[in-house]
C-alpha positions as CSV (number, residue, x, y, z in Angstrom):
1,X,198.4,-62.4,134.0
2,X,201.7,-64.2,133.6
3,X,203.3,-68.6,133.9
4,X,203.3,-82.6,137.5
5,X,206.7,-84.0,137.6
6,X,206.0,-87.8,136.2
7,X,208.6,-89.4,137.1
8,X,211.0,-87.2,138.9
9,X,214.1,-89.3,139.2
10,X,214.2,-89.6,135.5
11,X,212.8,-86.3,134.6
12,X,215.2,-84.6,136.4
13,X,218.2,-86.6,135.1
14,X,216.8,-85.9,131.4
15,X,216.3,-82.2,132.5
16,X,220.2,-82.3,133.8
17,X,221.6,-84.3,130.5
18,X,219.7,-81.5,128.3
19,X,221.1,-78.7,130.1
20,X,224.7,-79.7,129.4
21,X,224.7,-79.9,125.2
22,X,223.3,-76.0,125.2
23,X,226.3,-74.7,127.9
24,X,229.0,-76.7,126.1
25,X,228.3,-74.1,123.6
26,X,227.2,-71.4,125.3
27,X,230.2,-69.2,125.1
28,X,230.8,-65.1,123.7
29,X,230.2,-65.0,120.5
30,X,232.8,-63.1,118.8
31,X,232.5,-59.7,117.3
32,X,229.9,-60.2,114.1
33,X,227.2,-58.5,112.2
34,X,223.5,-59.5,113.7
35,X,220.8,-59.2,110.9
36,X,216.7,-58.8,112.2
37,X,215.2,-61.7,111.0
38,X,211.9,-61.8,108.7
39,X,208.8,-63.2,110.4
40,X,209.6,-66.8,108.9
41,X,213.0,-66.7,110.0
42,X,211.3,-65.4,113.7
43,X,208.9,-68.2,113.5
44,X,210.9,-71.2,112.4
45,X,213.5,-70.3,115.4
46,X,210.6,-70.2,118.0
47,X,208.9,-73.2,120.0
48,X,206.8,-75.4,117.7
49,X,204.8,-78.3,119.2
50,X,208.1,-80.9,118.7
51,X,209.9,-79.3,121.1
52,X,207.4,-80.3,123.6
53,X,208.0,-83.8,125.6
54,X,205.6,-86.4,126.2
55,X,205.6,-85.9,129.9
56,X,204.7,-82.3,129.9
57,X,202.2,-82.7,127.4
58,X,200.5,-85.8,129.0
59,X,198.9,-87.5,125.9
60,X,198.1,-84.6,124.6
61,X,198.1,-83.7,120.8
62,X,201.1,-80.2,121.1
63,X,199.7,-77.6,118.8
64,X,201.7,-74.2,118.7
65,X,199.7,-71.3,118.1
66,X,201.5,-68.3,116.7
67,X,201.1,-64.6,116.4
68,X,203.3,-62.1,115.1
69,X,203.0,-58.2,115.5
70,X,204.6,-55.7,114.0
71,X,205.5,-51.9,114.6
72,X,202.8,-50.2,117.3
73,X,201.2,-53.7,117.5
74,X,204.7,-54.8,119.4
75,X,205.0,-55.1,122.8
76,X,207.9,-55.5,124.8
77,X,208.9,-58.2,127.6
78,X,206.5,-58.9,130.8
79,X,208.0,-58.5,134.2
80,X,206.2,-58.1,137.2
81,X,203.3,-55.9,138.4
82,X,203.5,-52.6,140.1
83,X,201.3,-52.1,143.1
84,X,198.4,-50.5,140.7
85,X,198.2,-54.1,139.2
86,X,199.9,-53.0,136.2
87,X,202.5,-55.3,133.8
88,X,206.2,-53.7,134.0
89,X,206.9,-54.6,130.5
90,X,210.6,-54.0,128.8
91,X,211.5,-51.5,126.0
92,X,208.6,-51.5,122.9
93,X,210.1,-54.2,120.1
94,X,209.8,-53.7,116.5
95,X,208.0,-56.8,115.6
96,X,207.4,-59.4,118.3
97,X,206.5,-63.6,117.7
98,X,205.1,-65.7,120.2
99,X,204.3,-69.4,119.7
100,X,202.2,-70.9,122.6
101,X,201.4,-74.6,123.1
102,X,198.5,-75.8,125.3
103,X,199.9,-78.5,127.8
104,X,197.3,-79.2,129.7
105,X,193.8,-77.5,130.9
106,X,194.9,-74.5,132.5
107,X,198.5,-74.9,131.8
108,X,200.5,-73.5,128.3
109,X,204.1,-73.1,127.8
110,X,205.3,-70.4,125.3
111,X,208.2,-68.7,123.5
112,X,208.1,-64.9,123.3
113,X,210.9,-62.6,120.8
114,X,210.8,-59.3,120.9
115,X,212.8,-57.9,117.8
116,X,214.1,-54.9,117.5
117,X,216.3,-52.7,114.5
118,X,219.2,-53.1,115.3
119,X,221.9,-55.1,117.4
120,X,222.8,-52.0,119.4
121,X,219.2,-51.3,120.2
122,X,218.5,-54.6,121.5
123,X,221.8,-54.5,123.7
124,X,220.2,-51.2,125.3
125,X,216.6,-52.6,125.7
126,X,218.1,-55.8,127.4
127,X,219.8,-53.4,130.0
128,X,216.7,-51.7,130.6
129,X,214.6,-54.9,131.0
130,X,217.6,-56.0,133.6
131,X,217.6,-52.3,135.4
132,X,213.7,-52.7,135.6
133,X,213.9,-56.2,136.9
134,X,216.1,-55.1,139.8
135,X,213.0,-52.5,140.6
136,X,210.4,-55.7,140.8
137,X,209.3,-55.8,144.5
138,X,209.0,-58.9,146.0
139,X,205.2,-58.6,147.5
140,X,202.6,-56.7,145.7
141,X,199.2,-56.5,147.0
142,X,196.4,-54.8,145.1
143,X,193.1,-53.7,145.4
144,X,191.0,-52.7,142.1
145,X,187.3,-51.8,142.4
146,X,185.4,-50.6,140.0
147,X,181.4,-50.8,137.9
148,X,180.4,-53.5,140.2
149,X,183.7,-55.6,140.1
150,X,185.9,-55.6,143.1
151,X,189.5,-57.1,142.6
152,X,192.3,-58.2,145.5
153,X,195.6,-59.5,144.4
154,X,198.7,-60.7,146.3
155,X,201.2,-61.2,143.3
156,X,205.1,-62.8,145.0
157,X,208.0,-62.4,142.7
158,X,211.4,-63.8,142.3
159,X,213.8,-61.9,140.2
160,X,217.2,-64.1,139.7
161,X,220.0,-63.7,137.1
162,X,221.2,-67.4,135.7
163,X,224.0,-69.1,133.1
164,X,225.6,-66.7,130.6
165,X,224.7,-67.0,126.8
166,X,227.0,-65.7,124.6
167,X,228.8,-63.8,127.1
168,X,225.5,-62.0,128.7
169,X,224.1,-63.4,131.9
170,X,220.2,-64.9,131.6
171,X,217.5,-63.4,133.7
172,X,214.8,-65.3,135.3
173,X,211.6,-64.6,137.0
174,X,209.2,-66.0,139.0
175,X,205.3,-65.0,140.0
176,X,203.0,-66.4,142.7
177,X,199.5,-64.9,142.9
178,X,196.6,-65.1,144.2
179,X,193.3,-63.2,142.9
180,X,190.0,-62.8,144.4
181,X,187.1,-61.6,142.2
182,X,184.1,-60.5,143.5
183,X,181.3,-59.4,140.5
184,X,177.7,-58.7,141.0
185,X,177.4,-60.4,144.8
186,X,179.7,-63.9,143.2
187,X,183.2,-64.2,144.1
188,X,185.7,-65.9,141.9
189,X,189.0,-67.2,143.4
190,X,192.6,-67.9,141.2
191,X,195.8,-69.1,142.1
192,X,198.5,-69.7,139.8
193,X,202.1,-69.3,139.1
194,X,204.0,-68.4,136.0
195,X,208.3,-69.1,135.5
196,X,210.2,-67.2,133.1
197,X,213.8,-67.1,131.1
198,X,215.0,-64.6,128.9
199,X,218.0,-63.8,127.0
200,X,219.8,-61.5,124.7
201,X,220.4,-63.2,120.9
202,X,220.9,-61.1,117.9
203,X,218.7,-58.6,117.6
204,X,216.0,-59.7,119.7
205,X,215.7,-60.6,123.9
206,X,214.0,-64.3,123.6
207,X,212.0,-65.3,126.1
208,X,209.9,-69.0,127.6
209,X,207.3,-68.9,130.2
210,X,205.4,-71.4,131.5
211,X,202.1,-70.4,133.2
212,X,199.6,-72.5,135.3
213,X,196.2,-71.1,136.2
214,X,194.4,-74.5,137.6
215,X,195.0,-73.1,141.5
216,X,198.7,-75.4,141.5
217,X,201.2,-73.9,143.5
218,X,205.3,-73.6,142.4
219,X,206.7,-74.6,139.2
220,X,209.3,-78.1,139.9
221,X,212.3,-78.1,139.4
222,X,212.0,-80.5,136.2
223,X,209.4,-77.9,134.5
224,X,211.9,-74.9,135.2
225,X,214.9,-76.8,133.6
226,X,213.1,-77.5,130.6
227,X,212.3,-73.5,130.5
228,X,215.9,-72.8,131.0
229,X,216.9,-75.3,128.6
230,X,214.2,-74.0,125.7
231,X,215.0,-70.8,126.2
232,X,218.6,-71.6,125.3
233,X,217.9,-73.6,122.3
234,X,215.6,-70.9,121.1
235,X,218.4,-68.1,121.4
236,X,221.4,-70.4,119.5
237,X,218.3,-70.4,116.6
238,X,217.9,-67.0,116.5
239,X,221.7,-66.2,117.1
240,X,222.1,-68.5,114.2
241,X,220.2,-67.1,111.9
242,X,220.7,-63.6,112.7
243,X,224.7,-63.9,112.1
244,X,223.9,-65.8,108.5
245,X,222.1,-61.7,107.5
């Protein structure tokens, strides 16, 4: 399943100072060649455990963890869930990176790219992740039983569009869920919450989430600008290194 402020006065200001170096850039690109990266170009542009601040790692040692699948091992970006309990992901991706860093117990923060062959194909599989977005209902409850394991979920999602990168509008979601477990007469209970941003850069639709699972509810305001803000800074890498071929 996908996704406290210290200091909110200053976090927040922080998170509002960072957001305005990526958007004073943040403009179309102009017409240019976009080159798929190799999987060290794919892992140098994703989130590595210096891009993670102090407060959200709360003396912590960051360590990012990455994986990299290629071809049928791809997947493609995670939406929502459908009313079986199912992920609605995006179009398939060529190869796929993720780099994931452990915040706290129970919470992690990741960066997700989904690659695919070509420019054009990842301008179709970004409308298709927007047109399935738009489909993402805003209440799902669920109710899985099955050799001795009975599952309920109530999953609550926010679908939003935000700031434009590179001429292409960003899209956001939210998820809220609750899960009860109930296994061989002992119920387990879950809450958690998970935010994510994607975008469209070169060949690839980038993505960060952030996911708690210690039974928190919401993700602040300060957490979801520093997703924003990542998910930028991991785009103008890629975009970067995609237009050098």
């Amino acid at each position: 399943m996908v996704m406290r402020p210290l200091m909110r006065p200053l976090l927040a200001l922080a998170a509002s100072v960072a957001l305005t170096v990526p958007l004073a850039i943040a403009q179309p690109a102009q017409a240019a060649a976009h080159s798929p990266l190799s999987e060290r170009g794919l892992a140098n542009s994703s989130l590595g455990a210096g891009d993670i601040p102090r407060w959200m790692s709360r003396g912590t040692t960051p360590v990012a963890r990455q994986t990299f699948l290629n071809g049928s091992l791809a997947g493609g970006p995670a939406l929502c869930v459908d009313q079986s309990g199912e992920a609605v992901r995006g179009r398939q991706a060529r190869q796929e990176m993720s780099s994931t860093v452990a915040t706290r117990t129970g919470k992690d923060i990741g960066s997700y790219i989904y690659q695919y062959r070509t420019r054009e194909a990842a301008v179709r599989a970004w409308s298709q992740l927007n047109s399935l977005a738009a489909q993402c209902e805003g209440r799902v409850e669920v109710d899985v039983a099955g050799d001795g394991i009975a599952t309920r979920m109530v999953i609550n999602t926010e679908v939003n569009q935000t700031r434009a990168l590179f001429g292409t509008p960003g899209l956001t979601l939210f998820l809220d869920y609750d899960a009860v477990i109930e296994a061989f007469d002992t119920e387990f209970a879950f809450v958690g919450d998970s935010y994510v941003s994607y975008y469209l850069a070169g060949t690839s639709i980038v993505g960060v989430a952030f996911s708690s699972g210690e039974g928190t509810r919401g993700v602040g305001r300060v957490t979801r600008g520093f997703v924003d803000t990542m998910s930028i800074v991991i785009a103008q890498r890629l975009e970067r290194r995609s237009l050098r071929g």
